[in-house]
C-alpha positions as CSV (number, residue, x, y, z in Angstrom):
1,X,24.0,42.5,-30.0
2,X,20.8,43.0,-31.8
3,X,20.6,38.9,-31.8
4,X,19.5,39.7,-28.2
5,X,15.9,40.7,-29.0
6,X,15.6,37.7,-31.7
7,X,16.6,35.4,-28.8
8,X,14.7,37.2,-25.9
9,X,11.2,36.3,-28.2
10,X,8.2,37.3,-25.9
11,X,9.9,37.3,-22.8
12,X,10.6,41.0,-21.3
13,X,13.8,42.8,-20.8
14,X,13.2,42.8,-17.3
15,X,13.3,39.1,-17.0
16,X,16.0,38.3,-18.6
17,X,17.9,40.8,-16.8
18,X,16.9,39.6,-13.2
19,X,17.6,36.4,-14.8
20,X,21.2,37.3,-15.7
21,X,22.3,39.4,-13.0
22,X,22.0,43.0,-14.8
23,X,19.5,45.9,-14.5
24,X,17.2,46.4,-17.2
25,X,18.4,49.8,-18.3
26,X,21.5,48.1,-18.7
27,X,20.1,45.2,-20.9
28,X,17.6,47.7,-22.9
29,X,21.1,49.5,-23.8
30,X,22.9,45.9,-25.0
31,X,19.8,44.7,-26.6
32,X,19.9,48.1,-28.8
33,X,23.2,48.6,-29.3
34,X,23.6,51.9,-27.4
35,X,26.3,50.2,-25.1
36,X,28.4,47.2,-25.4
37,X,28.9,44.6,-22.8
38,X,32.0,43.5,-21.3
39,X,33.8,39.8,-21.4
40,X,31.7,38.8,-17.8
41,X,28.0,40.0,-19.1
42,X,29.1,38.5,-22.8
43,X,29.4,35.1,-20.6
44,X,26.2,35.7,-18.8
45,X,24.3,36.5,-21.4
46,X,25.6,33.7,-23.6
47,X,24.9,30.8,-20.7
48,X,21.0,32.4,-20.0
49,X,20.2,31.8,-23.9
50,X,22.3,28.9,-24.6
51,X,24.3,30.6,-27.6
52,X,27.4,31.3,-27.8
53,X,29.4,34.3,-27.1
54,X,30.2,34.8,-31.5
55,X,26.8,33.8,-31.9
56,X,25.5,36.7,-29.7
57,X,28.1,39.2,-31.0
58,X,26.7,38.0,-34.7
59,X,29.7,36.4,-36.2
60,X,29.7,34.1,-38.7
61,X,31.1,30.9,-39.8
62,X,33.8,31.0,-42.4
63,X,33.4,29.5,-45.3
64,X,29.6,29.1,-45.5
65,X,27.2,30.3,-47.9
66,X,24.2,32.7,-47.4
67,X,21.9,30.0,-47.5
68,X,23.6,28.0,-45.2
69,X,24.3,30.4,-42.6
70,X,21.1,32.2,-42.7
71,X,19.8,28.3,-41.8
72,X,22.2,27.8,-39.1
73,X,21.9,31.3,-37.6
74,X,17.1,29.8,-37.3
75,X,18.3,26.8,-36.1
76,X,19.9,28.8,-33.1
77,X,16.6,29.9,-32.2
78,X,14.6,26.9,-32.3
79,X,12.8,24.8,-29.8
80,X,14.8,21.4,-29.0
81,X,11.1,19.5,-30.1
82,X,11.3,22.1,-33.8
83,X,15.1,20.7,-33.6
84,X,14.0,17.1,-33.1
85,X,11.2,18.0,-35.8
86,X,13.6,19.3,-38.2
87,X,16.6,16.5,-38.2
88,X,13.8,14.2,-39.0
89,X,13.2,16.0,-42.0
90,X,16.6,16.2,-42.5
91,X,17.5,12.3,-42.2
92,X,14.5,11.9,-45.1
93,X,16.8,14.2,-47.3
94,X,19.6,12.1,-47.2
């Protein structure tokens, strides 16, 4: 779950845990590993940062190289105008 923190950027523990339903002792503890969450907070956690669950528990695609996954893993992160930004650069690469 240490994806957590990467997605939670400057926003505080707190808020995403009011945000999501939990109490922030219990986020601190999935954001640092010290506990895992179940299926339900998996879900709610996943639909508050727009991942997916795999992507939270830091799976990887099969079948994709180092480079490719280490892109697809930033991309997750981005803003949707960086994402607009970036599949412009992309279509130019062609």
């Amino acid at each position: 779950m240490t994806r957590l923190l990467e997605l939670r950027g400057d926003t505080t523990q707190e808020y995403v845990a009011k945000q999501t339903g939990l109490t922030q002792q219990s986020y601190r503890n999935y954001e640092s590993g010290a506990r895992q969450a179940n299926y339900e907070t998996l879900i709610r956690l996943a639909d508050y940062f727009g991942m997916t669950i795999d992507y939270l528990l830091g799976r990887k695609m099969p079948d994709l190289s180092e480079n490719r996954q280490s892109l697809l893993d930033k991309v997750q992160t981005l803003s949707e105008d960086a994402i607009d930004t970036l599949l412009s650069v992309a279509n130019h690469l062609k």
